[in-house]
TILUM-672603 format. One line per field, with one value per residue (C-alpha): residue in three letters; z, x, y. Coordinates in pm, 1 decimal. Layout:
aa = [ALA_...]
c3 = [Z_...]
c1 = [X_...]
c2 = [Y_...]
REM end
This chain:
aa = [UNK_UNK_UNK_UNK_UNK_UNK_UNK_UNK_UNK_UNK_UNK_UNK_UNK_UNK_UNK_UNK_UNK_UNK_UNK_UNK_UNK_UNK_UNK_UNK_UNK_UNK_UNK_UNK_UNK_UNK_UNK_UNK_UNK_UNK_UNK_UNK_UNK_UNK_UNK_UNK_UNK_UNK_UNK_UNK_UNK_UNK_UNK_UNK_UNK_UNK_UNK_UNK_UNK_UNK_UNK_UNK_UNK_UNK_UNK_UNK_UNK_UNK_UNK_UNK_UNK_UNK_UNK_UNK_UNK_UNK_UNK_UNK_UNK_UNK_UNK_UNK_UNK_UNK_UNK_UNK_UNK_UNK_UNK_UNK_UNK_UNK_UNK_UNK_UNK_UNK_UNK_UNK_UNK_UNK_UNK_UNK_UNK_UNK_UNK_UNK_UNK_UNK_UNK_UNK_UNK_UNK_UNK_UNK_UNK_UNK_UNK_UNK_UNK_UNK_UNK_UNK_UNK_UNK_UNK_UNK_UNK_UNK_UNK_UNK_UNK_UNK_UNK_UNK_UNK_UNK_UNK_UNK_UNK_UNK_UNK_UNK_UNK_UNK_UNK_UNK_UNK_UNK_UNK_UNK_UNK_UNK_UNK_UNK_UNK_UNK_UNK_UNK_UNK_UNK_UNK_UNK_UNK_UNK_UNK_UNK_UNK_UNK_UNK_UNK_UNK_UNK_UNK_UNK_UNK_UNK_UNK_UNK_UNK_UNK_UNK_UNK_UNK_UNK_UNK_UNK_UNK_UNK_UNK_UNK_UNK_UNK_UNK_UNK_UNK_UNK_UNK_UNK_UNK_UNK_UNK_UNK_UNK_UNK_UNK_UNK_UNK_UNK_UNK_UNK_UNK_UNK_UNK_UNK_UNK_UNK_UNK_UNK_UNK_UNK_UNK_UNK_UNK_UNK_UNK_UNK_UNK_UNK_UNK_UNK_UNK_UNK_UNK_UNK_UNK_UNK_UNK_UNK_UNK_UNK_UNK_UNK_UNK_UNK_UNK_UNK_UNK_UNK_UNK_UNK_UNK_UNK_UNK_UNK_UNK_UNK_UNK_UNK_UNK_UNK_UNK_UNK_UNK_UNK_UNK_UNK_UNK_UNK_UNK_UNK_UNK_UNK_UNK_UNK_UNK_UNK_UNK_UNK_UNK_UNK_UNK_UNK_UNK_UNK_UNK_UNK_UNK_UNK_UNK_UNK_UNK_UNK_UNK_UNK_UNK_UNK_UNK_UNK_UNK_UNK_UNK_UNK_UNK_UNK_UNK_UNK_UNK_UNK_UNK_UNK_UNK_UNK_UNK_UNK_UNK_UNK_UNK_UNK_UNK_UNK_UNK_UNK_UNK_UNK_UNK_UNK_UNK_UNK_UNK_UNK_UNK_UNK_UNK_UNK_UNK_UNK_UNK_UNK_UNK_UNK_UNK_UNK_UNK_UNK_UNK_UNK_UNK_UNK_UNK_UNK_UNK_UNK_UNK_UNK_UNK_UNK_UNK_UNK_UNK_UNK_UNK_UNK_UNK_UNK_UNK_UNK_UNK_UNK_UNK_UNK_UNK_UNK_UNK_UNK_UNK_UNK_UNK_UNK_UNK_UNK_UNK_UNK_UNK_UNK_UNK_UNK_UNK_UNK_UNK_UNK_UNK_UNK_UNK_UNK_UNK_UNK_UNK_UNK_UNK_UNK_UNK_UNK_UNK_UNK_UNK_UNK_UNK_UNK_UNK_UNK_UNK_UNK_UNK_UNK_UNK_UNK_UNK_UNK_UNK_UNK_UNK_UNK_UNK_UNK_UNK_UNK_UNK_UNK_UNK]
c3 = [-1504.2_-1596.1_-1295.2_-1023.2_-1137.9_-1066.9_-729.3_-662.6_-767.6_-521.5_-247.7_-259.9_-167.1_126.3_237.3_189.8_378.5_629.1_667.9_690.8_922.8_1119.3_1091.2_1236.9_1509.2_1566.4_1601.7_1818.4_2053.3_2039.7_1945.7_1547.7_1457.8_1066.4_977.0_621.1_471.4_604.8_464.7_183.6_132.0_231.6_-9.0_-303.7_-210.0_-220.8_-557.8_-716.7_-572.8_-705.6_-1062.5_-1053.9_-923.1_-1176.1_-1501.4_-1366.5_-1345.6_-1156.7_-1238.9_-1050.3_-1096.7_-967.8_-1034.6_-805.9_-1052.8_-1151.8_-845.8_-771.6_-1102.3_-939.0_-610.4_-557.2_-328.2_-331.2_-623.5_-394.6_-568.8_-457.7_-167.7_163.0_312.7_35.1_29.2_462.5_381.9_100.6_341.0_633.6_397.8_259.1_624.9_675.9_346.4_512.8_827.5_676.0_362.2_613.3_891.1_577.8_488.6_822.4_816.4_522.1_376.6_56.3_104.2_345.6_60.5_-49.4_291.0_390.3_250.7_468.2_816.1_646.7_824.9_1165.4_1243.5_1311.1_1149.6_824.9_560.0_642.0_576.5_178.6_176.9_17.8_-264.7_-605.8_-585.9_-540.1_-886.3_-860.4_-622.2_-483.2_-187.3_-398.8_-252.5_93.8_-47.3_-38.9_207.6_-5.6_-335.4_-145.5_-47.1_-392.8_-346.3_-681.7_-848.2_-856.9_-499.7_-406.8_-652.8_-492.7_-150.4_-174.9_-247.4_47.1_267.6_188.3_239.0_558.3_689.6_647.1_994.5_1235.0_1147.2_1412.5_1754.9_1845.9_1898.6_2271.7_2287.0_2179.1_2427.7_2417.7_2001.8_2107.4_2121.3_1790.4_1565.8_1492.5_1689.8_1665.9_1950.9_1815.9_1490.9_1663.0_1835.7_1485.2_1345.6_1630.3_1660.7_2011.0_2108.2_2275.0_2047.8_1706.9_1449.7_1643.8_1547.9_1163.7_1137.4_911.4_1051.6_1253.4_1610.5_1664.5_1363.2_1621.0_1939.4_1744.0_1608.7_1908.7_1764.9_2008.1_2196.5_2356.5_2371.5_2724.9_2898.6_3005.0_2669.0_2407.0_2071.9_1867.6_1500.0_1145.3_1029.2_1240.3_894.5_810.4_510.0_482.9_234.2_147.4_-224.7_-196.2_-517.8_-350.7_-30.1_-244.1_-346.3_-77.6_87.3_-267.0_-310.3_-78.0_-93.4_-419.4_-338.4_-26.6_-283.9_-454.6_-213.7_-27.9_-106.3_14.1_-281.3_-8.2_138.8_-190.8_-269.4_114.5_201.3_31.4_243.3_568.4_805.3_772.2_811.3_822.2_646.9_576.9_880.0_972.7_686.1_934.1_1038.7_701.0_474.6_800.9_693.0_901.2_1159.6_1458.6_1796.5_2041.1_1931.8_2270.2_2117.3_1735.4_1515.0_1285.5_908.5_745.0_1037.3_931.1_651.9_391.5_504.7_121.6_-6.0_201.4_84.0_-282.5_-199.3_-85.9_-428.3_-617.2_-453.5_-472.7_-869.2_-925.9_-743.1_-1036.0_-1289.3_-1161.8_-1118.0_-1499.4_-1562.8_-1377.4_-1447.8_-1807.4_-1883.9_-2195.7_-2368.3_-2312.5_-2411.6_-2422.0_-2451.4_-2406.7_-2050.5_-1996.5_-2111.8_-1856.0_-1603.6_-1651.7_-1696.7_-1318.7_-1185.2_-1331.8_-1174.6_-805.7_-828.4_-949.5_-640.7_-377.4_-480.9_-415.1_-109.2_-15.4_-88.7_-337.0_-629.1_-874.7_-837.3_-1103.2_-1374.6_-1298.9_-1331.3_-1656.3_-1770.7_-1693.5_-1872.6_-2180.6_-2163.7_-2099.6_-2389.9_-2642.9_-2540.9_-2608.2_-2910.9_-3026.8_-2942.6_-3002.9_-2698.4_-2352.3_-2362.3_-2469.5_-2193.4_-2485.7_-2554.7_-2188.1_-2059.8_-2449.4_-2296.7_-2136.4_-2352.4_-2239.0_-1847.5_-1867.7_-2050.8_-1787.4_-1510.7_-1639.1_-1679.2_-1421.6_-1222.7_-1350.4_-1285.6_-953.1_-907.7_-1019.7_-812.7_-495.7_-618.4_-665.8_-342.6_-180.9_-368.4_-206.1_165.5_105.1_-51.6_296.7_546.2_344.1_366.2_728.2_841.1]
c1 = [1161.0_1204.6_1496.9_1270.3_918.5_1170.8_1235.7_908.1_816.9_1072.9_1009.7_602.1_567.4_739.5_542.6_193.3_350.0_443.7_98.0_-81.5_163.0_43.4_-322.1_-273.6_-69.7_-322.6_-589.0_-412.1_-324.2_-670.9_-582.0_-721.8_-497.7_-592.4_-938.6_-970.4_-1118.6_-849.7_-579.4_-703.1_-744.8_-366.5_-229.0_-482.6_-303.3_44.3_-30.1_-126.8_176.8_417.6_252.4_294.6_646.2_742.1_623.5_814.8_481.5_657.7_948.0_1220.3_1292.5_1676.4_1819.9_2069.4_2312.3_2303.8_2389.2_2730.8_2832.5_2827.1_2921.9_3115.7_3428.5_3534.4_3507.9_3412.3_3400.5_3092.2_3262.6_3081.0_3179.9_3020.7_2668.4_2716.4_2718.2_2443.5_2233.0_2295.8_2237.9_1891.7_1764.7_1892.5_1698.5_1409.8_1350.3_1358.1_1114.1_865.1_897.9_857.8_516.2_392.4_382.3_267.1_-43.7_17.7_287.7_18.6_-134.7_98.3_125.1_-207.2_-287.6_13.8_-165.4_-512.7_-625.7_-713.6_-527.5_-208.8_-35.5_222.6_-76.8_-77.6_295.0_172.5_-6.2_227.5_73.7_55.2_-56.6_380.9_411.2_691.0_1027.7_1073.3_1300.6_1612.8_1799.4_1828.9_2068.9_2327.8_2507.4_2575.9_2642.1_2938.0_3066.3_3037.2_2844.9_2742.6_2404.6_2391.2_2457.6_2170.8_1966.2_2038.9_1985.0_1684.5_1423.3_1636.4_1577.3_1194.0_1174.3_1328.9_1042.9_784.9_874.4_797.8_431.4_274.1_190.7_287.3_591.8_644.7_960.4_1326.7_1530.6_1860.5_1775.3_1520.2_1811.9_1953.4_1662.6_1306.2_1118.2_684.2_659.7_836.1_651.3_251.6_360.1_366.0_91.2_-180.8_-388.7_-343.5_-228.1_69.8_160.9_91.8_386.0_639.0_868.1_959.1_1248.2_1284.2_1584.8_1779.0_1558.2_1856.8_1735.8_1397.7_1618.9_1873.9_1605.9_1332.9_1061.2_1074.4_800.2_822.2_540.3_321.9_154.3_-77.9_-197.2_-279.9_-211.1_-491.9_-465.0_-576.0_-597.4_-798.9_-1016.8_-1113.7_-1074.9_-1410.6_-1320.5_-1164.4_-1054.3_-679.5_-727.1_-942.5_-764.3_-451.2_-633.5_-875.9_-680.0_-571.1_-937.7_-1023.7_-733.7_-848.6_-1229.2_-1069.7_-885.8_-1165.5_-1392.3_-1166.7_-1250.4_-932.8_-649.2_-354.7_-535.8_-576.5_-221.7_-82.2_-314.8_-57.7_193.6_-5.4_75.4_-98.0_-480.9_-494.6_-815.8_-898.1_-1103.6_-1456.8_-1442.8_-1492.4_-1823.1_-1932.0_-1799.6_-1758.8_-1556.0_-1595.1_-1359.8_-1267.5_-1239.0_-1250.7_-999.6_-1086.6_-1500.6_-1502.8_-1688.5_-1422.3_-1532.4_-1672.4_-1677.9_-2002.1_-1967.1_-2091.7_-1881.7_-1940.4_-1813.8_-1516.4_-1425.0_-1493.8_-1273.9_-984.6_-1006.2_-1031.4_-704.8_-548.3_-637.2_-501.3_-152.8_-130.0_-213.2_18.5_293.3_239.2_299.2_645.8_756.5_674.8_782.0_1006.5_780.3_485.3_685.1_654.1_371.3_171.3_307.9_117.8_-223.4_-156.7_-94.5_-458.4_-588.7_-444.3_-573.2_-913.0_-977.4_-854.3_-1070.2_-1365.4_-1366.7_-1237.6_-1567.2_-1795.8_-1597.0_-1750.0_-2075.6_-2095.1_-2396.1_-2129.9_-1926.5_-2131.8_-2002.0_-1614.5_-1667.6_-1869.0_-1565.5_-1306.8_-1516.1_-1524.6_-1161.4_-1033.4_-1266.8_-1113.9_-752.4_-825.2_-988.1_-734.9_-436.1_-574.6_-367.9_-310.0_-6.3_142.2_31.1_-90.8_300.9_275.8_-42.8_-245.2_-611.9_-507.0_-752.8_-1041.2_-971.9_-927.6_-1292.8_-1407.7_-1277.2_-1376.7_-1739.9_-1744.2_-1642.7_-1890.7_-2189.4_-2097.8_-2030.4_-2415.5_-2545.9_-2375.5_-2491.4_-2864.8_-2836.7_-2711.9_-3059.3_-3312.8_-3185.9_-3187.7_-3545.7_-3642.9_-3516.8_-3708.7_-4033.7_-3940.6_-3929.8]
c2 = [-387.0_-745.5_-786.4_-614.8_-845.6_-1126.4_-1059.2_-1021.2_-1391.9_-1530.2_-1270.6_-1269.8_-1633.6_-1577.4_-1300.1_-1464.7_-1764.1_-1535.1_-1396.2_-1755.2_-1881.6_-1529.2_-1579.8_-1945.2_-1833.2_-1567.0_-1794.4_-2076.1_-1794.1_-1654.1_-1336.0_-1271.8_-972.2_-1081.9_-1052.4_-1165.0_-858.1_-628.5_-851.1_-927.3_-538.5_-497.8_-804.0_-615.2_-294.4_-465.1_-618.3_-278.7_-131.8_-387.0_-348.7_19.7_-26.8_-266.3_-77.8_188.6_431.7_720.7_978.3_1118.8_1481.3_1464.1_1128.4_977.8_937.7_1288.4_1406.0_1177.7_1308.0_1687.3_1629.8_1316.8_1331.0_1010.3_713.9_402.2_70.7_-198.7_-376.7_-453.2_-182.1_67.7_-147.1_-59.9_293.2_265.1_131.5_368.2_670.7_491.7_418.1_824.9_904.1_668.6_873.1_1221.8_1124.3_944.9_1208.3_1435.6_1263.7_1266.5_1678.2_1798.8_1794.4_1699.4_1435.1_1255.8_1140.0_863.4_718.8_813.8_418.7_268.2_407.9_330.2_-58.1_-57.2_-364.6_-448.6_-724.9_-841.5_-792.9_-431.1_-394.0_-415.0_-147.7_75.4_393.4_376.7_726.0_891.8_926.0_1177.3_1094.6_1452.2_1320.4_1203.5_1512.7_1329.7_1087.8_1379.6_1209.5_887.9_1091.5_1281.0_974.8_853.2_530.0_421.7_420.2_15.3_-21.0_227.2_76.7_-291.6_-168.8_-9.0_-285.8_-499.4_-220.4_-206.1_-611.3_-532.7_-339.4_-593.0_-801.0_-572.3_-531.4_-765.2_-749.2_-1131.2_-1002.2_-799.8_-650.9_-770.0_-691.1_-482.4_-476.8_-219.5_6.0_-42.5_-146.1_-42.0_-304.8_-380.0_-214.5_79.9_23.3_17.5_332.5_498.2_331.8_434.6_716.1_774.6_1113.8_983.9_857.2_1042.3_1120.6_929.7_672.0_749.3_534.6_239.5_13.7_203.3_332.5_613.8_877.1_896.8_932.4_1172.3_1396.7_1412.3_1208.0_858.0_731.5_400.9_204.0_245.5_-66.0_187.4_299.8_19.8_166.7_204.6_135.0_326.7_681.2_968.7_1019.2_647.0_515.1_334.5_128.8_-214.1_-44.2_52.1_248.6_441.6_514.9_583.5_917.5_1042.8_1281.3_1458.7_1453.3_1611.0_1880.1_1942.5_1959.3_2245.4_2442.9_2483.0_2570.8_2786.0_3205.3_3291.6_3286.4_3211.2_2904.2_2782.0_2773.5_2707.4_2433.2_2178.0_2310.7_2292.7_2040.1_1720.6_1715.5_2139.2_2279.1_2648.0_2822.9_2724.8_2412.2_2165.5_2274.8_2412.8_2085.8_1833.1_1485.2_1197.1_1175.7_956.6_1180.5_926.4_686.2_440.5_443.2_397.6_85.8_-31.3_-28.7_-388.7_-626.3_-738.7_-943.9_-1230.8_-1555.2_-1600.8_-1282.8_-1297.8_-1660.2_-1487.1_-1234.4_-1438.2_-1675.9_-1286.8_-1204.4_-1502.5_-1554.7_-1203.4_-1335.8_-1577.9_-1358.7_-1091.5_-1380.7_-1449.4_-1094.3_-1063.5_-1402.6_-1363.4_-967.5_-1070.5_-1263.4_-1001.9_-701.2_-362.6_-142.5_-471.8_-508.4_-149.0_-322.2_-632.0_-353.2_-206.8_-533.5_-560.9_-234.8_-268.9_-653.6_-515.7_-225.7_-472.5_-718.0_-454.0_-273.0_-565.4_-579.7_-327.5_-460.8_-156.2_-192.3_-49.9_-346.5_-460.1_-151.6_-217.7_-644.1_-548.4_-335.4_-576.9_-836.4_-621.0_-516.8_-931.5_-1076.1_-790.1_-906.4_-1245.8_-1215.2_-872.1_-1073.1_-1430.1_-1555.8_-1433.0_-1276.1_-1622.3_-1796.1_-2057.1_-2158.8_-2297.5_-2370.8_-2479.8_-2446.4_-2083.1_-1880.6_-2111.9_-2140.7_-1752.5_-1680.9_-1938.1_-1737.8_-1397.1_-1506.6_-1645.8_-1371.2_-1176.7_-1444.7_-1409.1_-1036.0_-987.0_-1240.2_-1088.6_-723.2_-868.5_-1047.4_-619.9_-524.0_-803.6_-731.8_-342.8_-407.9_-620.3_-376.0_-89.1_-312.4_-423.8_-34.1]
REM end
């Protein structure tokens, strides 16, 4: 826990630097792949995820560990060679999990929020779900286990191998030559992420571009058809909470509804997007069908909401900073409480994002829920021992936060109130 939040100080600097220097590129270039509500939705989605990641909040039914110790052939010790093979057998493990999420209905709907901005650039690499809170896929390292590559090397590797997947989210960058062979490229990458029909379900791999060519699912990118970005059901929202659990949501609501016992039970088995007989026209969902003629959600937009939005996101970087940086001191189950404290402020501002009037209920909550720490613990999680006027600048923030969720919500209610008198 404390290890991990560590890395993620040093490493999430250098992806927010990453993004700027993307967005300024972007706009020299005259090409805006960034608008600021989708990435700040994608860095809010990242944050969550790293949170979730850090405190652990998931299980693994089969560990890795568990598995060397049955079928382990070899014994190999952590040279260079053995973190090569760990990270061969990951990328393998990469493929067949993604591929794996890609087909099934159920499994969509922790990478449903990866595929979910209809853009194109770094931010979008962060949104990764908070929603897998089981590891079902651990099997797939079978390969490495054999080999008997040990626990710590897989457990090194694995975050590297994430970070290395964040580069190749842009499209700045054409085509890289004879690499396009080897590696996944970004224009290997926007062939997965778009919603063309050429182009659907292709490209699964993480590193390595050979698992696609080996198991039948490359497409290289045509001049001819511009990918289009997002998910065929839209999102329609900038809260990544949200998105994380739309498509269970609406599994569950088809179970439900469904008369026939097998489709309950087989619809999570389905491939992706499947829905018992005659459900689309009797409970329609909104859907894009003509990916070349669709409005992409929240382009219209308060210049000052989105510069609130940006400060929201960027305050909950240093509080989540804090957090990681500070995991000893905080200490266990108190860590949990940050954690919620975390969840509940991205929900807050994500809402008002969305220029929603219950904005107002989550800021409230969070209000509540940050005064009782203060005043419970008399100190914010020891921030005091560093920073002596901590507890003050905090209230500050948090009422001010709410001051200016309710003046954006009132401001929602006076131009909903003119447009009904204008009609």
């Amino acid at each position: 826990m404390e290890e991990y939040g560590k890395i993620l100080v040093f490493v999430m600097p250098i992806f927010l630097i990453l993004i700027i220097i993307e967005k300024i590129y972007g706009h020299y270039k005259g090409e805006n792949t960034s608008p600021n509500m989708d990435s700040v939705s994608s860095v809010s989605s990242g944050m969550v995820n790293s949170v979730k990641d850090v405190l652990g909040l998931s299980i693994t039914l089969i560990s890795y560990d568990w598995i060397v110790s049955k079928i382990a052939i070899f014994n190999l010790e952590a040279t260079v060679f053995t973190y090569l093979i760990g990270f061969i057998a990951i990328d393998f493990y990469g493929y067949w999990s993604h591929r794996l999420s890609h087909q099934i209905n159920f499994l969509w709907n922790k990478h449903a929020i990866h595929h979910s901005s209809e853009e194109f650039n770094l931010a979008c690499a962060l949104r990764q779900p908070i929603s897998s809170f089981v590891n079902l896929f651990t099997f797939l390292l079978i390969p490495a286990a054999l080999l008997g590559v040990p626990a710590k090397v897989i457990a090194i590797t694995l975050p590297i191998h994430l970070f290395l997947q964040f580069w190749y989210h842009t499209k700045h960058i054409k085509k890289i030559g004879f690499l396009e062979n080897i590696l996944v490229s970004p224009s290997h990458h926007r062939v997965h992420h778009a919603i063309n029909p050429e182009y659907m379900d292709k490209n699964h791999s993480q590193i390595f571009i050979f698992w696609d060519k080996l198991f039948g699912t490359f497409q290289e990118e045509l001049e001819s058809v511009p990918p289009v970005f997002g998910i065929t059901r839209p999102a329609r929202t900038w809260n990544p909470i949200r998105i994380n659990f739309q498509h269970l949501g609406l599994l569950i609501t088809d179970a439900w509804r469904a008369e026939n016992w097998k489709d309950k039970f087989t619809i999570w088995f389905k491939p992706t997007g499947w829905r018992p007989e005659n459900f689309e026209e009797k409970y329609p969902v909104s859907k894009i069908t003509d990916v070349y003629n669709f409005e992409k959600y929240g382009m219209q937009h308060s210049k000052k909401l989105m510069y609130w939005s940006i400060f929201q996101a960027l305050i909950t970087l240093l509080f989540i900073s804090y957090m990681y940086n500070s995991i000893a001191i905080i200490g266990l189950p108190n860590v949990f409480i940050y954690g919620v404290f975390i969840f509940l402020t991205v929900y807050s501002y994500t809402e008002l994002m969305d220029t929603s009037k219950i904005s107002v209920f989550w800021e409230s909550i969070r209000f509540a829920f940050g005064i009782g720490l203060i005043f419970y613990f008399g100190d914010w999680f020891g921030m005091n021992q560093l920073f002596p006027f901590a507890n003050y600048v905090i209230l500050s923030y948090l009422v001010l936060s709410l001051l200016v969720t309710i003046y954006f919500v009132n401001s929602i209610f006076e131009k909903e109130t003119l447009l009904v008198a204008q009609s």
